[in-house]
C-alpha positions, 0 to 999 in steps of 0.5 A: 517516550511512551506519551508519544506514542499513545498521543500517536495513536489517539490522533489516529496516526497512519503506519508510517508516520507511527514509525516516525514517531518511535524513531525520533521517540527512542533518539530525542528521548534516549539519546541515540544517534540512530535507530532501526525498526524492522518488521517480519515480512507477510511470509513470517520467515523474513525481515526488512527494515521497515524504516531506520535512520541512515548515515545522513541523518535521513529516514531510510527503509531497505527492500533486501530482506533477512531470514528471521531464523537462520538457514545455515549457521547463526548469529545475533540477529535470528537469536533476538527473532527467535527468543533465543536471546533477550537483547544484543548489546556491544561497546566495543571501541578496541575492534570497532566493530561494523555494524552487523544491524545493517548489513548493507552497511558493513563499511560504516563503523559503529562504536556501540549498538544495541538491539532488542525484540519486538513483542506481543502477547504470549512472546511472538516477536513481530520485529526487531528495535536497534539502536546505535550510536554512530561515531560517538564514544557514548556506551549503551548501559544495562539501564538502556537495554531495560528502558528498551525493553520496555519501550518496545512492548509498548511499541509492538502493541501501538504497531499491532493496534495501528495495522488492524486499523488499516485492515479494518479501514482498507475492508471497508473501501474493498468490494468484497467481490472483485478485491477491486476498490468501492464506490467510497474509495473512488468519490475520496480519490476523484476529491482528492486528484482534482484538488490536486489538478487545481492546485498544480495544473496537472491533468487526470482522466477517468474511465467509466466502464459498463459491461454490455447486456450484463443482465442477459447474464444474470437472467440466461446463466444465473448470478453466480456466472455473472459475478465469475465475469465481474471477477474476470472482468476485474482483473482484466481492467486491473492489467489494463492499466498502470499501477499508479492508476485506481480501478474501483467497482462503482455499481453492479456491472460498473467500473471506474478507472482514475489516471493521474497525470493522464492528459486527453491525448493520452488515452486513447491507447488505454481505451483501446486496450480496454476495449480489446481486453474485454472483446478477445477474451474467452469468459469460460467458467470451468467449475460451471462446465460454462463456456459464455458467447462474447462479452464487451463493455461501454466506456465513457471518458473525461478529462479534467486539469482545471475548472469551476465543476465539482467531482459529481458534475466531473463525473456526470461528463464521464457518464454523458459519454458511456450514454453516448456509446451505448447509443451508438452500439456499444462495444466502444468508448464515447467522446472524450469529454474535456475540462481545462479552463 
């Protein structure tokens, strides 16, 4: 099993899919009908089933969250998190006990289960493993529990090792300044929803945005109030527009918008929102004692379902039309430019 999992993280596995992989390591190699990884929560006093196989046999994850430790009273569970206990092991046939690892399943009967913690160095206990054998008569030995034990050290290190990946990773698309998106993040992304356009004829629309007169800021107030209205102008965009769209800081005072499954007709309404966000708000810097005149931005607008361009000529549509609004005095979007052939 252990050959699994570093073979996972060698071909650098992303978080899910190493979840995956130690769920059908413990079931194919130990023999389990079920098994259940659960993580703490950022908030270090919760735990959720970060992924787990349910009833049917499907992966299955669970938003509802677990005290770690207990609030009132006490039980297996919070004795794992806590160090308390070593590992939960029952073979009850005669009670048939329900299976108190999913305690949304309280229905579901289970002949054996077994439960150990999830570890790093120094004992903090990141998660717990559980594992079950639903409706069949196989108990869980003390051999078991040993081979789970083991296995799970070598669980929370690949978990460990994975994450800090991602957080390096995620740094590294992240404008520093904004917490929006990088220029890298957006060229992968408008790659990525065009070939996706290409191949099932859906539509995606982009967004250029560019603050207007932004380096009469700079040169009036001083960089530190331009980078509080980049920061402001930020999440402004950022509420403008739906969760599955992207925003990313492309340039200085230069933002990109991606919206999946947004057709030409569609966007007129975001335009206008975006317009009107920036225009009706009051940039005022409180720890700068700094109230600023009216800021607006420029936006340039494309759409794209299917054709013979590349994203960088994509792209250049979308900047054609933030040149035409400037022209035409800012504080406006330019013509939606249009490729669907």
């Amino acid at each position: 099993m252990n050959k699994r999992v570093m073979e996972g993280l060698r071909k650098n596995l992303k978080f899910e899919s190493l979840l995956k992989l130690i769920i059908d390591s413990v079931c194919e190699g130990m023999g389990f009908k079920r098994a259940g990884i659960f993580l703490v929560e950022p908030d270090k006093k919760t735990m959720r089933l970060a992924l787990g196989i349910n009833q049917s046999g499907q992966y299955e994850r669970h938003q509802k969250r677990r005290p770690s430790y207990p609030l009132t009273g006490d039980d297996w569970f919070s004795r794992l998190a806590s160090k308390r206990n070593k590992y939960y092991l029952t073979n009850d046939y005669s009670k048939r006990m329900p299976y108190q690892n999913r305690f949304w399943e309280m229905k579901t009967v289970i002949l054996n289960n077994a439960a150990v913690p999830i570890q790093l160095g120094q004992g903090r206990v990141i998660g717990i493993l559980t594992v079950d054998n639903l409706n069949v008569r196989r108990p869980i030995t003390q051999a078991d529990i040993t081979t789970l034990l083991n296995y799970a050290t070598q669980v929370g290190l690949a978990l460990q090792s994975v994450k800090a990946h991602e957080q390096i990773l995620d740094l590294t698309l992240t404008d520093p300044l904004t917490g929006l998106r990088n220029r890298r993040f957006f060229d992968q992304t408008l790659e990525m929803e065009m070939n996706r356009c290409n191949r099932y004829g859906r539509a995606v629309s982009l967004v250029i945005a560019d603050l207007d007169h932004f380096k009469r800021i700079n040169d009036r107030y001083g960089h530190a109030a331009g980078d509080e209205v980049l920061k402001r102008t930020a999440n402004i965009l950022r509420d403008s527009v739906r969760t599955v769209d992207s925003v990313s800081r492309i340039g200085g005072e230069e933002f990109a918008i991606l919206m999946p499954e947004t057709p030409p007709n569609n966007i007129s309404v975001v335009i206008k929102k975006l317009l009107r966000g920036i225009r009706e708000t009051k940039f005022y810097i409180p720890k700068m004692k700094l109230r600023l005149p009216k800021i607006t931005i420029s936006l340039g607008v494309a759409s794209y379902r299917r054709g013979k361009v590349t994203p960088l000529q994509f792209f250049k549509m979308a900047d054609e039309s933030l040149y035409q609004a400037k022209r035409l005095g800012r504080d406006r979007a330019g013509t939606i430019q249009v490729v669907s052939n």
